[in-house]
FIDRENMAR-788326 format. One line per 2 residues: their letters; for each residue x, y, z of N, C-alpha, C, CB. Coordinates in pm, 1 decimal. Each point is the difference from the previous one (the first is absolute). Glycine has a CB too. Example, Ala and Ser with C-alpha at 12.3 -4.5 7.8 and 13.67 -1.06 7.14 Angstrom:
BEGIN
as	1319.0 -569.0 780.0 -89.0 119.0 0.0 90.0 120.0 0.0 -189.2 -117.3 124.6 ~ 154.2 222.3 -196.6 82.0 119.0 6.0 -77.0 109.0 73.0 118.4 -62.8 -214.5 $
***
This chain:
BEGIN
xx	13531.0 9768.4 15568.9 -68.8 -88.1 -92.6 60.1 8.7 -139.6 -208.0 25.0 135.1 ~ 267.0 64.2 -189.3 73.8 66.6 -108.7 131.9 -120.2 -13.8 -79.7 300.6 62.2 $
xx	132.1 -288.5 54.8 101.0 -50.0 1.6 46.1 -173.6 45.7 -2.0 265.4 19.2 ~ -91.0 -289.1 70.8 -49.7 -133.5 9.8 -69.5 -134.4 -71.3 15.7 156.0 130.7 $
xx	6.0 -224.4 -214.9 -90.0 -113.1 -82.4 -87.7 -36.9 107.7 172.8 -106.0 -174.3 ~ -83.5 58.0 278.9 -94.1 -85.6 172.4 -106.7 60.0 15.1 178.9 -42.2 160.8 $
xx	-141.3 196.6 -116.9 -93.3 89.2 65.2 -101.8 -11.0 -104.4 153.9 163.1 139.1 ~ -171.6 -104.5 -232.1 -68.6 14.1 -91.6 -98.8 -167.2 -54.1 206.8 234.5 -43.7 $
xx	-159.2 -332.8 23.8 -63.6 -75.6 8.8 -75.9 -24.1 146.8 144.4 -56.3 -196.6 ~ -56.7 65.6 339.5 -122.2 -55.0 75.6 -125.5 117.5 42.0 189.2 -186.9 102.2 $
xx	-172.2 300.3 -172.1 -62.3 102.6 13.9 -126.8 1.1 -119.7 231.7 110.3 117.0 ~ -188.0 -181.7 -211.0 -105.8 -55.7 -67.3 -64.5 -143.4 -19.0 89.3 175.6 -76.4 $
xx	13.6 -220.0 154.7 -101.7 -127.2 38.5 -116.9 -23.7 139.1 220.1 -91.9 -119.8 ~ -165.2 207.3 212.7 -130.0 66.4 98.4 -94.1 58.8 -46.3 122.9 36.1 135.5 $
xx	-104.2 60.5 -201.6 -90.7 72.0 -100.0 -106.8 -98.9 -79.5 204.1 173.2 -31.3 ~ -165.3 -262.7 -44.9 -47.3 -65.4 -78.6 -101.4 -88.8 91.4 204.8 28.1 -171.4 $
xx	-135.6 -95.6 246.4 -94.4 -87.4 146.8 -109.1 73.0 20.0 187.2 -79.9 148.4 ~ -136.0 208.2 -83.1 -126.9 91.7 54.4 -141.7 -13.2 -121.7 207.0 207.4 132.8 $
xx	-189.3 -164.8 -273.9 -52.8 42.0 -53.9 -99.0 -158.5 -29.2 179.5 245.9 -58.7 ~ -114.0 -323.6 39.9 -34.0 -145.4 -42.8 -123.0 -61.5 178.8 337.0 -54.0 -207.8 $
xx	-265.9 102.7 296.5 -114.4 -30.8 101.0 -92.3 85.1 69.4 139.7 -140.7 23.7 ~ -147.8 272.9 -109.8 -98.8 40.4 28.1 -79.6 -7.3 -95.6 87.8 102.2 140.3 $
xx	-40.9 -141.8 -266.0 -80.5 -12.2 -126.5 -78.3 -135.3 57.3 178.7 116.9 -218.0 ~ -154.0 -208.4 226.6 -47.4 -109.7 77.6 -95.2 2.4 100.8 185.3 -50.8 -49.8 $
xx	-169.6 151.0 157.6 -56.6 35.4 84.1 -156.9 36.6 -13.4 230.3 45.0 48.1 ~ -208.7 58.3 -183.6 -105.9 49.6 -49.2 -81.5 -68.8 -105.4 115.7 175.9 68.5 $
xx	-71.1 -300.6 -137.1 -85.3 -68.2 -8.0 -27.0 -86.9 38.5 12.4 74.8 -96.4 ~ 27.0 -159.0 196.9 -95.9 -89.5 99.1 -32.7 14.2 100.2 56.5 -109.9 -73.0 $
xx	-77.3 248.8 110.4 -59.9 37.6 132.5 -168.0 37.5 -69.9 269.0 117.7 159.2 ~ -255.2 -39.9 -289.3 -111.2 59.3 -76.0 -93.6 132.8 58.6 2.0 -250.4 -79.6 $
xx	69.1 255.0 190.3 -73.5 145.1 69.5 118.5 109.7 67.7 -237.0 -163.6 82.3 ~ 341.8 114.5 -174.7 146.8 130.5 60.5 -111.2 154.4 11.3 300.5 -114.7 -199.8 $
xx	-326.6 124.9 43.6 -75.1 99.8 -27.2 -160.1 14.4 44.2 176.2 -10.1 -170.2 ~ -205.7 104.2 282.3 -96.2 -3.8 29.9 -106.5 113.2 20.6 129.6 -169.6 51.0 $
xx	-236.2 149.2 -86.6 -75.6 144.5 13.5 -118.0 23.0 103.5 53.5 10.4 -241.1 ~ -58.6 -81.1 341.6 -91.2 -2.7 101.0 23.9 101.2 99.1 -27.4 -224.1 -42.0 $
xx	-52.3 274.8 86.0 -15.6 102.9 75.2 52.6 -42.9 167.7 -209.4 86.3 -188.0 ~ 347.2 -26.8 208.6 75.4 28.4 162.2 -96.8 120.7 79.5 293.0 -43.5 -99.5 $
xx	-190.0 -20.1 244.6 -67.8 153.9 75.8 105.2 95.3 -61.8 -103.1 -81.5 270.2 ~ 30.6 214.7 -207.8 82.3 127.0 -39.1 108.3 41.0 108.6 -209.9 85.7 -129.0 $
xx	263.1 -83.5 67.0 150.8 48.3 98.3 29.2 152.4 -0.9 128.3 -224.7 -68.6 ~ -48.5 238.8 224.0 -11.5 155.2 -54.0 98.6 54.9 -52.5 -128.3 38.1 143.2 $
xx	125.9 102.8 -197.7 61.1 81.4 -83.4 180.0 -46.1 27.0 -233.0 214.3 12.8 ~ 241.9 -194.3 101.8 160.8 18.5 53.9 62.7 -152.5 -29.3 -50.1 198.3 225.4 $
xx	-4.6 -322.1 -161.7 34.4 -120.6 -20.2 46.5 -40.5 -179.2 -173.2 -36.5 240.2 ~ 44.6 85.3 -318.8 44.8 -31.6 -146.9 120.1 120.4 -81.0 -277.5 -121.9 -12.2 $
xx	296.1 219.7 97.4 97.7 57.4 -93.5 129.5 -70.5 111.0 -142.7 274.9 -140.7 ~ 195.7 -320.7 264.9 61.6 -55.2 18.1 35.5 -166.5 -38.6 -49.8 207.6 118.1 $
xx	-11.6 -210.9 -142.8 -38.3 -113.1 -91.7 64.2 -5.7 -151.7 -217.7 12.7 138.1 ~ 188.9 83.1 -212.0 61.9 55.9 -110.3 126.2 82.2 -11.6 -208.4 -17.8 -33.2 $
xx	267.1 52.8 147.0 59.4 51.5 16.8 160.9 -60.9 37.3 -231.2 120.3 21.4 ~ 195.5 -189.1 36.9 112.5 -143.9 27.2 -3.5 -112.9 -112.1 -42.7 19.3 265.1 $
xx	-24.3 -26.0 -291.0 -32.5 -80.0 -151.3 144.1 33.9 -97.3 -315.6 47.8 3.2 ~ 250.8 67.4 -37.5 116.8 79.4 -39.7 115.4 0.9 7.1 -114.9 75.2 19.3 $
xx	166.4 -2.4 89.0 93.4 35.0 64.9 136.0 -118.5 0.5 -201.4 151.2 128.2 ~ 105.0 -311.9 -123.4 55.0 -119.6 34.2 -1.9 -66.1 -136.3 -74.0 -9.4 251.9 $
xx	16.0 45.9 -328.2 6.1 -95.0 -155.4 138.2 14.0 -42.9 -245.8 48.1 -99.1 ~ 363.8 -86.7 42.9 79.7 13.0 -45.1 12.6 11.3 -151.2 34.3 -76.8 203.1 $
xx	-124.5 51.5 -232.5 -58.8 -3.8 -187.2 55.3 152.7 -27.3 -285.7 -167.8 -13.2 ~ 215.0 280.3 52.2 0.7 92.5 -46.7 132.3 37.8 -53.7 -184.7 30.1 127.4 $
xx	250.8 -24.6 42.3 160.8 45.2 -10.4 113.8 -102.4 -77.8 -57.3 117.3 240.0 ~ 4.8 -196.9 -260.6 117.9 -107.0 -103.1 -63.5 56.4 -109.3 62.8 -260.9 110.6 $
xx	-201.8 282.7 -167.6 -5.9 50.1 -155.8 44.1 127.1 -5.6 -185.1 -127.0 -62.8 ~ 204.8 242.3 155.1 45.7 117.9 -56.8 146.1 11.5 -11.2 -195.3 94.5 82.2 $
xx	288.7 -200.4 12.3 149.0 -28.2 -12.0 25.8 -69.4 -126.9 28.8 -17.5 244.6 ~ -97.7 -54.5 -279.7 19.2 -65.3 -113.6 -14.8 19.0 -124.9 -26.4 -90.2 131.4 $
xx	-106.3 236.6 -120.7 -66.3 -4.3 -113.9 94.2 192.8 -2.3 -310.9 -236.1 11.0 ~ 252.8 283.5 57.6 48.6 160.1 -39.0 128.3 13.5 -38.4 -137.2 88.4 153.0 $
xx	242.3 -154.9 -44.8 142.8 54.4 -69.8 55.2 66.0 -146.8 15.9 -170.4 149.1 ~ -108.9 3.9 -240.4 53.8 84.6 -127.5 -26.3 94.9 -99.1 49.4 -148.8 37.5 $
xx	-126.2 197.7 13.9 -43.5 131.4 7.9 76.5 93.5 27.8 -159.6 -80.0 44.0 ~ 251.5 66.9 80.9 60.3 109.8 60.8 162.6 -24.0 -106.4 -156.8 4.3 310.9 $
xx	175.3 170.8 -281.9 94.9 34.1 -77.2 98.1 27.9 83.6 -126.4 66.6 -168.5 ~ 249.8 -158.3 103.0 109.6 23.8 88.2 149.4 105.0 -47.3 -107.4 -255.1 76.7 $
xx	1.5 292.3 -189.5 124.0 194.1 -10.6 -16.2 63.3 17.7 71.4 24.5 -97.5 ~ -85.5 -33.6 295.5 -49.1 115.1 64.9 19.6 -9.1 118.9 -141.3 38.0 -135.7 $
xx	114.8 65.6 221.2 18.0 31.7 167.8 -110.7 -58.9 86.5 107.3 226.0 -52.2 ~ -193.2 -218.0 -42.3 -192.0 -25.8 15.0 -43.9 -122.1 15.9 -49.7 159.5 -146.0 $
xx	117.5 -270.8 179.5 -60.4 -147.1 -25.0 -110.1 -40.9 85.6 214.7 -66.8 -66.1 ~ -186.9 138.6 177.2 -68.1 -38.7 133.4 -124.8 76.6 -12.5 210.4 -38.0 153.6 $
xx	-184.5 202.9 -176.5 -119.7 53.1 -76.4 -94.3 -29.5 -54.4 107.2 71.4 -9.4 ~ -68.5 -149.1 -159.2 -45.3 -56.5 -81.5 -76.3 -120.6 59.2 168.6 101.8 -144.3 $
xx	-75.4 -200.4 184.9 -109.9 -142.9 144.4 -138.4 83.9 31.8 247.9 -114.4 202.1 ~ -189.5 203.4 -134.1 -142.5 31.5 128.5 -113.2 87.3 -89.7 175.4 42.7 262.9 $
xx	-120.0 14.8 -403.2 -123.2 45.2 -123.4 -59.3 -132.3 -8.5 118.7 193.0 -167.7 ~ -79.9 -261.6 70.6 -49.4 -109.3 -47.1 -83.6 -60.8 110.8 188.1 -23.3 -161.6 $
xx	-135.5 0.3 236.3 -80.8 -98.4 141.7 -115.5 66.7 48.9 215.4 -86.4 102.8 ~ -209.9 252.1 -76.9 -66.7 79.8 -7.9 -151.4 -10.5 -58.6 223.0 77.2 11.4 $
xx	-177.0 -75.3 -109.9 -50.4 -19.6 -155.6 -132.4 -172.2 14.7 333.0 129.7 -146.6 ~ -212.6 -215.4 165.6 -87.9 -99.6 4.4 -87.5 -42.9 108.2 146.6 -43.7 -135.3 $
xx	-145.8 143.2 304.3 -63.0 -1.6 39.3 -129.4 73.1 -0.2 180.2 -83.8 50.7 ~ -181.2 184.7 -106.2 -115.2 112.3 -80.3 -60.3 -113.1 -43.0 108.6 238.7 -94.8 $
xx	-79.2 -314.2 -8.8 -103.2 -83.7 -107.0 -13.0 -100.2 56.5 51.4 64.9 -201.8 ~ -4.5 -108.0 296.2 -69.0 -120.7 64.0 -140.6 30.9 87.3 250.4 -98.8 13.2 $
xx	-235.4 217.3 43.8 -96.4 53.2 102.3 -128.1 42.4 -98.7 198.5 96.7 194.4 ~ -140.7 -81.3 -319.1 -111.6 82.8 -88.4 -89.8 -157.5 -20.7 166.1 257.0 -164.1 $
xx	-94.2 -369.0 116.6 -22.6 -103.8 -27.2 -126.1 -77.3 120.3 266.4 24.3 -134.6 ~ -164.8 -34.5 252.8 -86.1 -73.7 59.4 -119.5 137.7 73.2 214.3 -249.3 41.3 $
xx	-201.3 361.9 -48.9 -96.7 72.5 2.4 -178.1 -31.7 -78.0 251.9 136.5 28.5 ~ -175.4 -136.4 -148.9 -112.1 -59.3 -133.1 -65.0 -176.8 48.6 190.2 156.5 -243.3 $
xx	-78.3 -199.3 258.1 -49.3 -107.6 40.8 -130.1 -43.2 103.3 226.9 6.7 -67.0 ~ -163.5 92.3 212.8 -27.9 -60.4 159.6 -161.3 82.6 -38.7 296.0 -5.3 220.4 $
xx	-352.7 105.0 -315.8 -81.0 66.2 -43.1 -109.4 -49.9 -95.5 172.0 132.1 56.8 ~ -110.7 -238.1 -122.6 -61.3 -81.8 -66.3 -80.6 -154.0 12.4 154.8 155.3 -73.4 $
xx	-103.2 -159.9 210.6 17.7 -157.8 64.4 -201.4 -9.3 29.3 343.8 3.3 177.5 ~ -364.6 113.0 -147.4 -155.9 -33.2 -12.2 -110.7 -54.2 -107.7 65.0 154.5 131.3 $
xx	-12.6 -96.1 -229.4 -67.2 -25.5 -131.8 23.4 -202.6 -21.8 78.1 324.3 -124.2 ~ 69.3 -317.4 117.2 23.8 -135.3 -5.4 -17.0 -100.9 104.8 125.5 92.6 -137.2 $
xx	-133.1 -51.2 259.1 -74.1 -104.1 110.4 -132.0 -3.6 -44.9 131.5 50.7 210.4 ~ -214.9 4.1 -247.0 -152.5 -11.6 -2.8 2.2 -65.1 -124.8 -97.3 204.7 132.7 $
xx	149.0 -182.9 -227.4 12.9 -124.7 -96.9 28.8 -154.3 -0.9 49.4 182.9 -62.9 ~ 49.5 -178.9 159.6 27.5 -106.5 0.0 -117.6 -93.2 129.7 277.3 103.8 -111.8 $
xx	-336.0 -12.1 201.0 -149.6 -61.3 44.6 -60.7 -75.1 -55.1 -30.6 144.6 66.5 ~ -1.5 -53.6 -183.0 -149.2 -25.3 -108.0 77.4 -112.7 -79.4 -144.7 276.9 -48.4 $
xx	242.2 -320.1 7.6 64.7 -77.8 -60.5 73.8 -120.4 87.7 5.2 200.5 -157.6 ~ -1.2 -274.8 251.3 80.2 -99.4 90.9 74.1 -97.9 -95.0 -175.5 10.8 200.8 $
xx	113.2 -71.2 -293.2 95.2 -45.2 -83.1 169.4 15.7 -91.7 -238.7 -18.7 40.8 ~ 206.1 186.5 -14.8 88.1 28.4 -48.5 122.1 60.8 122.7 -175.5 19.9 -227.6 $
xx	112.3 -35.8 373.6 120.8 36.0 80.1 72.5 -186.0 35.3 -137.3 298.1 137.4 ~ 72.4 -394.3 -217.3 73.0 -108.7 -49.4 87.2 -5.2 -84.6 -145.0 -64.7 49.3 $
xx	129.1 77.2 -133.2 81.8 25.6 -130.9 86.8 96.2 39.1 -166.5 -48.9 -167.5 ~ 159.4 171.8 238.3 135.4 62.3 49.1 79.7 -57.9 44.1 -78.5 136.5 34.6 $
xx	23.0 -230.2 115.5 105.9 -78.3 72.3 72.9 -91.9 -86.7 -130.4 12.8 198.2 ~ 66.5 -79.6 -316.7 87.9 -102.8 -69.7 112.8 84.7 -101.1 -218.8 -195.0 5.1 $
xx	147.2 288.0 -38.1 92.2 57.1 -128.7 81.1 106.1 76.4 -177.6 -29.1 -220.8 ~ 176.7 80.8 336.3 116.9 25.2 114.7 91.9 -99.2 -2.9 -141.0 103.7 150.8 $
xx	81.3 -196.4 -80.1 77.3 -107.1 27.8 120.1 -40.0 -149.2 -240.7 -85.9 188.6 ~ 157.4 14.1 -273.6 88.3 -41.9 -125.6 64.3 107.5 -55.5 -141.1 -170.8 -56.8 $
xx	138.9 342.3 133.9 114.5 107.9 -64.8 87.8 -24.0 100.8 -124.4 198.6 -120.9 ~ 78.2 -227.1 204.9 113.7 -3.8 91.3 124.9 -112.3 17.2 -187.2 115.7 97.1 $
xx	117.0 -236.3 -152.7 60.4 -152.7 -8.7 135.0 58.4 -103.9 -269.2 -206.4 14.3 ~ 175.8 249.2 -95.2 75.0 38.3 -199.6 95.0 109.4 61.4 -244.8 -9.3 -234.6 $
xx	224.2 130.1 302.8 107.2 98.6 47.7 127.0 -89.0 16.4 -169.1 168.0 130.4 ~ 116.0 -284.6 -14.5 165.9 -58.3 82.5 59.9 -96.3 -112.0 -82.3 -21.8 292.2 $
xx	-3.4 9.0 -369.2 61.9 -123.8 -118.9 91.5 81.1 -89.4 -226.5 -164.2 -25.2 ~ 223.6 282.5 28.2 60.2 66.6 -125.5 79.0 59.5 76.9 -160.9 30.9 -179.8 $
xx	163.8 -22.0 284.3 135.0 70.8 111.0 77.0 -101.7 -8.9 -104.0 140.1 188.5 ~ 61.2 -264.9 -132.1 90.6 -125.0 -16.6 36.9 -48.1 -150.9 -110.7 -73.1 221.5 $
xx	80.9 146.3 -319.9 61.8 -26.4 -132.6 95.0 118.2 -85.0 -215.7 -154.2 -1.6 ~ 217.4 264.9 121.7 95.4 133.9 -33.6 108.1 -58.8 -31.3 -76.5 170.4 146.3 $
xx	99.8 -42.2 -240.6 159.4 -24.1 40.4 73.1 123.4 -29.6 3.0 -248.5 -56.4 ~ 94.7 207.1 178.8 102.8 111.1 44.1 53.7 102.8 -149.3 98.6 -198.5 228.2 $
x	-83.8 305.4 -239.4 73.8 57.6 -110.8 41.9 100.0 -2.2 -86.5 -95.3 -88.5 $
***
């Protein structure tokens, strides 16, 4: 992508699509976001579930190729070292992150109960971040 104009543009002109139709998605469907009560699933199904999620997102591993390198120091024996700290590193705080989060999700589901109006206004103002994300991808520019 570094080295490519092509690549790099049609890599952000997918990108940009994606973001633009799910932004879309989410506001004229008006119930992407939803807080009604499912059956319960069991334990094993939702961490496989989460677990492949994962595993299969490609997000993660393009931001730590992209993003850590320059970081890493190359007057040294250690580069590869240095990668697997950092990465290390940013997997600690992600886990701490969505730890806080997946811990918190109660407080804010029961809010958003007592409030329905406002799991409207999520779906739209989701939606129009998401429209605005692909608009400003499609107005990058390379540098």
């Amino acid at each position: 992508l570094q080295t490519s104009q092509t690549a790099f543009f049609v890599v952000k002109l997918i990108g940009a699509g994606y973001l633009i139709w799910f932004g879309a998605k989410a506001i004229l469907s008006r119930n992407l976001i939803s807080f009604n009560a499912t059956d319960r699933l069991p334990l094993r199904s939702i961490f496989w579930t989460g677990f492949l999620t994962n595993v299969l997102n490609p997000k993660p591993a393009i931001f730590i190729l992209a993003f850590i390198p320059q970081f890493i120091s190359v007057e040294g024996d250690a580069m590869g070292q240095q990668m697997f700290v950092l990465g290390a590193w940013f997997a600690l705080m992600a886990f701490v992150i969505f730890a806080v989060l997946g811990r918190s999700t109660t407080v804010v589901a029961g809010w958003f109960e007592r409030n329905p109006r406002s799991v409207f206004a999520l779906n739209i103002g989701a939606g129009l971040a998401l429209v605005g994300a692909g608009i400003s991808v499609i107005a990058m520019d390379r540098k």
